[in-house]
C-alpha positions in Angstrom: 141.4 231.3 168.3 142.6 233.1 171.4 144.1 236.2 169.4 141.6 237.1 167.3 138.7 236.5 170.1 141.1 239.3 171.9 141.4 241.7 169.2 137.0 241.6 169.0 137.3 242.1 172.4 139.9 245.2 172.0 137.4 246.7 169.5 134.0 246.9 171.6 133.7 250.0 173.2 133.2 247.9 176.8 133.7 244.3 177.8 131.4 242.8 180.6 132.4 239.7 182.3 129.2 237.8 182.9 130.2 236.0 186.0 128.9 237.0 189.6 125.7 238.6 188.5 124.7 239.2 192.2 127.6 241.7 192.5 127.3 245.4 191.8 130.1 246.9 189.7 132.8 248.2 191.7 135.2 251.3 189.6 138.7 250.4 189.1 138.9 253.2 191.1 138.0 251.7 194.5 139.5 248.6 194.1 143.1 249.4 193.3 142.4 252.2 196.7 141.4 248.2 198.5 143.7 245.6 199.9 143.4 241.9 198.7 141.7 239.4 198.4 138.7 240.9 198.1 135.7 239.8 195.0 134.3 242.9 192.6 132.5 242.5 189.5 133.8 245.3 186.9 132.6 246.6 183.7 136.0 247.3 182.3 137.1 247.9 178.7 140.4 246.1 177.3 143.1 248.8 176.7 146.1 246.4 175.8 147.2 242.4 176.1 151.0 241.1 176.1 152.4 239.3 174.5 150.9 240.1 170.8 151.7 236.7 170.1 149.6 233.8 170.9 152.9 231.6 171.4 155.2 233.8 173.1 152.4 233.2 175.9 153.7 230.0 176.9 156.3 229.9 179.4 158.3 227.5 181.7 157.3 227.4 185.3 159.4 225.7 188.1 157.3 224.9 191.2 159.9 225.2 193.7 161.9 228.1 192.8 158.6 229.8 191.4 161.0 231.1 188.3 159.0 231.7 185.0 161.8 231.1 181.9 161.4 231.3 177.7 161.0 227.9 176.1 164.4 227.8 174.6 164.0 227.8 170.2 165.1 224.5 168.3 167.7 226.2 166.8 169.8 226.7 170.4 169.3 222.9 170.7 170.7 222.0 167.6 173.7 224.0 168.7 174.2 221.9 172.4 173.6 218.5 170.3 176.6 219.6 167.9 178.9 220.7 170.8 178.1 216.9 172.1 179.2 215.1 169.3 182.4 216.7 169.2 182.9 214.6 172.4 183.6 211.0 171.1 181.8 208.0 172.2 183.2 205.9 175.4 183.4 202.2 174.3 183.6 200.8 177.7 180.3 202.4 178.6 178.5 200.6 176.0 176.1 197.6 176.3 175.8 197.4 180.0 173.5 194.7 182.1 170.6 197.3 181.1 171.0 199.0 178.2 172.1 197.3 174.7 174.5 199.9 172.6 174.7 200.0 168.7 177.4 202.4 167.4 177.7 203.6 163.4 180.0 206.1 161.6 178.1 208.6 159.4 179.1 208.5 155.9 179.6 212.5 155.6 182.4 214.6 155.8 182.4 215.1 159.3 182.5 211.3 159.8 180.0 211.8 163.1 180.1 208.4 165.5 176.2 208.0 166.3 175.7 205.6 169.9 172.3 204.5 170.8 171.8 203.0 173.8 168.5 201.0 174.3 167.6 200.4 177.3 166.1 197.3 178.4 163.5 195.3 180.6 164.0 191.9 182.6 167.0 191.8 180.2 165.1 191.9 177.4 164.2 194.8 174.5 160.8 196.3 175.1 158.8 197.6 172.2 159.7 200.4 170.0 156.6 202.1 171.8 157.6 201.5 174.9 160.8 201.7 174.4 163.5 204.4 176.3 166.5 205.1 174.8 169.6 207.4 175.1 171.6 208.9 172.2 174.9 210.1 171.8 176.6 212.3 168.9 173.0 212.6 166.9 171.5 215.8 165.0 168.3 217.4 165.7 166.8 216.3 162.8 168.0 212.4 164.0 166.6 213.1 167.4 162.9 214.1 166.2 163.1 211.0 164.0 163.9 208.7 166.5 161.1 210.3 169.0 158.5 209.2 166.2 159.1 205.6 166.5 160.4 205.0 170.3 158.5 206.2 173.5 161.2 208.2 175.1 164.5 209.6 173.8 167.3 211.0 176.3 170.2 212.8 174.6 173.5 212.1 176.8 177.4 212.3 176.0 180.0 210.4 177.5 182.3 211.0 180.2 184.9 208.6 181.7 182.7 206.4 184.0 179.2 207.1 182.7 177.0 208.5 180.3 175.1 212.5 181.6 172.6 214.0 180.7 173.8 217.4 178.4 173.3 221.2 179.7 169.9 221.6 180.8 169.7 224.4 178.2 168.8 221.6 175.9 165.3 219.1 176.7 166.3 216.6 179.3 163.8 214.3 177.6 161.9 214.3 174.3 158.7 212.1 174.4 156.3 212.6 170.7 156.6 215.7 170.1 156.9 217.2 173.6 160.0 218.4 175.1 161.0 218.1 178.5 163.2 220.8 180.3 164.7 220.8 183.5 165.1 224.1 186.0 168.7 224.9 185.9 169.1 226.5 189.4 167.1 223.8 190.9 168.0 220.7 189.3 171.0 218.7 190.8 171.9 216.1 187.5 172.4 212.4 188.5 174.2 210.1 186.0 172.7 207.7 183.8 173.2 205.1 185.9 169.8 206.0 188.2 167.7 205.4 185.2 168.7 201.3 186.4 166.4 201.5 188.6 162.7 202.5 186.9 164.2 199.7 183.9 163.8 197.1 186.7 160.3 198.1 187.7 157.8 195.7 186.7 156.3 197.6 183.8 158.2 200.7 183.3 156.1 203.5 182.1 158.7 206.0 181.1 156.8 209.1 183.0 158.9 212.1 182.6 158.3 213.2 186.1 159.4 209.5 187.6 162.5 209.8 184.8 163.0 213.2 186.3 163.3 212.8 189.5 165.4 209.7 189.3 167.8 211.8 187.4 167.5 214.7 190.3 165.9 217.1 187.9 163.4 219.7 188.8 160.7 219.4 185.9 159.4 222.2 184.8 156.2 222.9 183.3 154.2 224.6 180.1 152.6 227.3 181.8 150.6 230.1 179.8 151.0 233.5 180.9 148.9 237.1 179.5 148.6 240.2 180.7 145.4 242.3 180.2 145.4 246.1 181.4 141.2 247.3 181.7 140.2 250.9 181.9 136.9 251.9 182.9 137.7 255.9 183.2 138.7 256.0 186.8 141.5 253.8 186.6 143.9 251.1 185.1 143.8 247.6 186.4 146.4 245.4 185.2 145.1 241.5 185.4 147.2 238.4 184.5 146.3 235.3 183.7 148.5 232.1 184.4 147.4 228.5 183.6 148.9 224.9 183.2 
């Protein structure tokens, strides 16, 4: 893996990269004294790498603001899902011409009403597999095991004429495993009502970006981010890498 490959590299006296074998080596020296762009081939050793840890690497990017932001931990998404479910279910918003509703009360203390709203297709159910949905008043642990059977989950609450989307702290969208966020400063939240429209497509393919943007929410996107600092005894060069 990517950690331990660094820490071999960390412990040879000098790393070469092998690329550009036409090139001379140019010191560190001379080419932090140069203006960019400019291409050098360096014989460098690795000093340091951030972060330590191989998964504190991956970030969230947002294309049009350019921000880089922490993917938020399951545990702060738990904690918006049970701040949702205080807010109770709106009947009248419930089976609609393209969604079908089916409500429950849990049997626990708490009593928890639990809404999910399938949405359909030429007024019909798709498959589970293809299936979008949107939930109301379920736990995290719900939510992960409705994303193993259905192809899209959207976690919404209720408000007096439709059903929203919930702070954009928590995933806008979870589809298998992955979790969708949108960028807070650039995102400008549509009801659930937009989502009408990709249902009536001929063969909806539940593709977060369309869902997104129908839902005016700037997507944002895994990125992985290091930072390498190379010596080479006349200088420091710090070099970052950034990938989707």
């Amino acid at each position: 893996d990517l950690e331990s490959h660094l820490l071999r590299c960390q412990q040879l006296s000098v790393t070469v990269l092998t690329d550009h074998q036409d090139m001379n080596n140019t010191e560190l020296k001379t080419i932090l004294n140069s203006t960019a762009p400019q291409q050098y081939r360096i014989r460098a050793k690795l000093r340091t790498y951030k972060p330590q840890k191989l998964y504190q690497s991956i970030k969230l990017h947002c294309s049009k603001c350019n921000s880089l932001q922490e993917v938020p931990d399951g545990g702060d998404f738990d904690l918006i899902l049970q701040g949702s479910a205080v807010t109770a279910p709106n009947p009248e918003l419930h089976n609609t011409s393209w969604y079908d509703s089916v409500m429950w009360t849990t049997r626990d203390q708490k009593q928890r009403k639990i809404v999910i709203h399938f949405v359909k297709h030429d007024e019909m159910l798709q498959q589970p597999e293809d299936t979008l949905l949107m939930i109301e008043g379920g736990t995290l642990k719900e939510v992960w095991k409705l994303t193993k059977r259905f192809k899209c989950v959207i976690p919404v609450r209720s408000t007096e004429d439709d059903l929203e989307l919930l702070d954009l702290s928590a995933p806008f969208l979870l589809q298998g495993n992955i979790k969708y966020y949108g960028c807070k400063q650039c995102s400008t939240p549509k009801p659930m009502r937009s989502l009408s429209s990709l249902a009536t497509e001929q063969q909806p393919s539940w593709e977060p970006a369309e869902i997104a943007q129908v839902l005016g929410i700037e997507l944002l996107q895994y990125v992985f981010v290091m930072k390498f600092t190379l010596v080479d005894g006349t200088g420091a060069l710090n070099a970052y890498l950034f990938d989707y």
